[in-house]
VMD Tcl script that draws the C-alpha trace (Angstrom):
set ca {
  {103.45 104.57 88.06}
  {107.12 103.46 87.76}
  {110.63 103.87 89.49}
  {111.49 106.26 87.66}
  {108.62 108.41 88.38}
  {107.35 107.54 91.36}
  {104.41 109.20 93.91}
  {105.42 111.33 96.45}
  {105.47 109.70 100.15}
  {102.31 109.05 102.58}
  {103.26 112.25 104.68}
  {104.37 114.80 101.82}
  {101.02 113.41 100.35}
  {99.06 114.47 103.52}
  {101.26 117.63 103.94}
  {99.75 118.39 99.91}
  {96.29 117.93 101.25}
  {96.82 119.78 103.82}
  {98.15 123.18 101.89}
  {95.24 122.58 99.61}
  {92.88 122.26 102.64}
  {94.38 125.39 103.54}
  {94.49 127.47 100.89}
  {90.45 126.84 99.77}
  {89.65 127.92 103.33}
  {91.89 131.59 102.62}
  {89.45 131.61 99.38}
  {86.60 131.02 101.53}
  {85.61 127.51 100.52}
  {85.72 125.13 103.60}
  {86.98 121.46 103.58}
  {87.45 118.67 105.73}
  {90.84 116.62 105.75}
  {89.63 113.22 104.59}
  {87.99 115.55 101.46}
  {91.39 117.23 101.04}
  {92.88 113.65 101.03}
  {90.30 112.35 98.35}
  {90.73 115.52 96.44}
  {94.51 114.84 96.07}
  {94.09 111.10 95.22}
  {91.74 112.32 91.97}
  {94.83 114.18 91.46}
  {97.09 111.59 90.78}
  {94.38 110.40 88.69}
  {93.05 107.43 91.34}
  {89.80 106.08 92.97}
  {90.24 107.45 96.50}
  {92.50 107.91 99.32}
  {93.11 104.55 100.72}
  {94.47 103.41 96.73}
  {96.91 106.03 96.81}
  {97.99 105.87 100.32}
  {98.57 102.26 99.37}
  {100.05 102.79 95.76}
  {102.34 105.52 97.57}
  {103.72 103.29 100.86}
  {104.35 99.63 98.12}
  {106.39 102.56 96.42}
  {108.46 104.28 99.14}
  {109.01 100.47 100.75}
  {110.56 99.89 97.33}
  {112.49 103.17 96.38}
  {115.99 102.35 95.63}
  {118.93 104.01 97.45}
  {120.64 105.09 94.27}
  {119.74 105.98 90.70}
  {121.19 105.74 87.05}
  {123.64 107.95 86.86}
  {124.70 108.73 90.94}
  {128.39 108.91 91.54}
  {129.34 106.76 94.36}
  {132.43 105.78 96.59}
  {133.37 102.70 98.25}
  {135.23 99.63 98.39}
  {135.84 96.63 95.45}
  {137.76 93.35 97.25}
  {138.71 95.89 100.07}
  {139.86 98.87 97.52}
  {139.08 102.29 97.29}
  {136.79 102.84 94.29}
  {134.71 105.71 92.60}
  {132.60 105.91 89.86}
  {128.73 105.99 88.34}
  {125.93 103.68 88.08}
  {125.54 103.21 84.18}
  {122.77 100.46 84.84}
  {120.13 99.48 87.67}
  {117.24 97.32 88.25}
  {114.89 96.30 90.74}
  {114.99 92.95 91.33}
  {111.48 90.83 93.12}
  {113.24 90.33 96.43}
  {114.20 93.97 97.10}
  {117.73 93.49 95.72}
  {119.06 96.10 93.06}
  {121.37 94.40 90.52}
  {123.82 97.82 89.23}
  {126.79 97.99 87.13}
  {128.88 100.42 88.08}
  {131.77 102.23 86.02}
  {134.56 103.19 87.46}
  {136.50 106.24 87.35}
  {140.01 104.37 87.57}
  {139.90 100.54 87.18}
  {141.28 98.18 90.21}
  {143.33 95.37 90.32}
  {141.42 92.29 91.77}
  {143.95 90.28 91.93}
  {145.97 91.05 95.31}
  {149.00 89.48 94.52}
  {151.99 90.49 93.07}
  {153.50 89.08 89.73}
  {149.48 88.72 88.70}
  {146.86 91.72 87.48}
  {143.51 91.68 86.41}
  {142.15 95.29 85.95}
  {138.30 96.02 85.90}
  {136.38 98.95 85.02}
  {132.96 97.69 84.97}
  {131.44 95.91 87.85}
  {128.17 94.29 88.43}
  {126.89 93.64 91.67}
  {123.64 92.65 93.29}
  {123.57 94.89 96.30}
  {121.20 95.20 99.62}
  {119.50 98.55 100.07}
  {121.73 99.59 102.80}
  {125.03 99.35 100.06}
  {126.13 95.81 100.31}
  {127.05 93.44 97.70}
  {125.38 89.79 98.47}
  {128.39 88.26 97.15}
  {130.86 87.70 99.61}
  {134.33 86.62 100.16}
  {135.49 83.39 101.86}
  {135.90 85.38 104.73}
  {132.54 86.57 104.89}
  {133.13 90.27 103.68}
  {130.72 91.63 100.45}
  {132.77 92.07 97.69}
  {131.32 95.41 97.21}
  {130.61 98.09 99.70}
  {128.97 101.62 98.44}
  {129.16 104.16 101.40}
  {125.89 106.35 102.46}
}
mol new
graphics top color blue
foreach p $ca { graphics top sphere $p radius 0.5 }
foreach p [lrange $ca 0 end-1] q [lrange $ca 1 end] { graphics top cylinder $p $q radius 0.2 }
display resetview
């Protein structure tokens, strides 16, 4: 299974066993929960319960904030900026390297007499919306609010 179409979490898993436990009891056919639980893992087509439970928490430890395609807001070198993820990838050390494009382009440059106007912007960002590169000063060049 991949990012893009990933397994439900542990607990909506259990809360799907659980209907099913539920509904085979209205139709007169008794279960226990750890069947219901094996019964849903055959569902999504593995072994038993204790592979998908495991398949299903490396996922949601690993399900990125945003998606291809999300408009988001925040701030480039401390401006206001808008616009869509056009590209996004999962990088080994939970990083997400995006490229975002935005709506109006920025200066980056803050001083006057000088411009430099981007559009495009890639960033390798923490899972809580902050850039790892940083200015001199310490602040991420990119912030993306929640």
């Amino acid at each position: 299974m991949t990012l893009t179409n990933p397994l439900p979490s542990v607990e909506e898993l259990k809360a799907q066993a659980k209907r099913l436990r539920s509904q085979l009891a209205v139709l007169n056919t008794p279960m226990s929960h750890s069947q219901s639980l094996e019964l849903m893992a055959q569902q999504y087509g593995l072994r038993d319960w204790n592979t998908l439970r495991a398949k299903a928490s490396a996922l949601s430890n690993h399900r990125p904030p945003w998606a291809v395609g999300d408009f988001v807001r925040g701030r480039y070198l401390d401006q206001p900026c808008a616009g869509r993820i056009v590209a996004m990838s999962v990088r080994g050390d939970g990083r997400y390297q995006i490229s975002l494009h935005l709506d109006e382009a920025v200066d980056v440059i803050p001083f006057e007499g000088m411009s430099n106007w981007r559009q495009r912007i890639n960033a390798t960002m923490s899972a809580v919306g902050l850039s790892v590169g940083r200015r001199s000063d310490g602040v991420p060049h990119l912030v993306l609010e929640a």
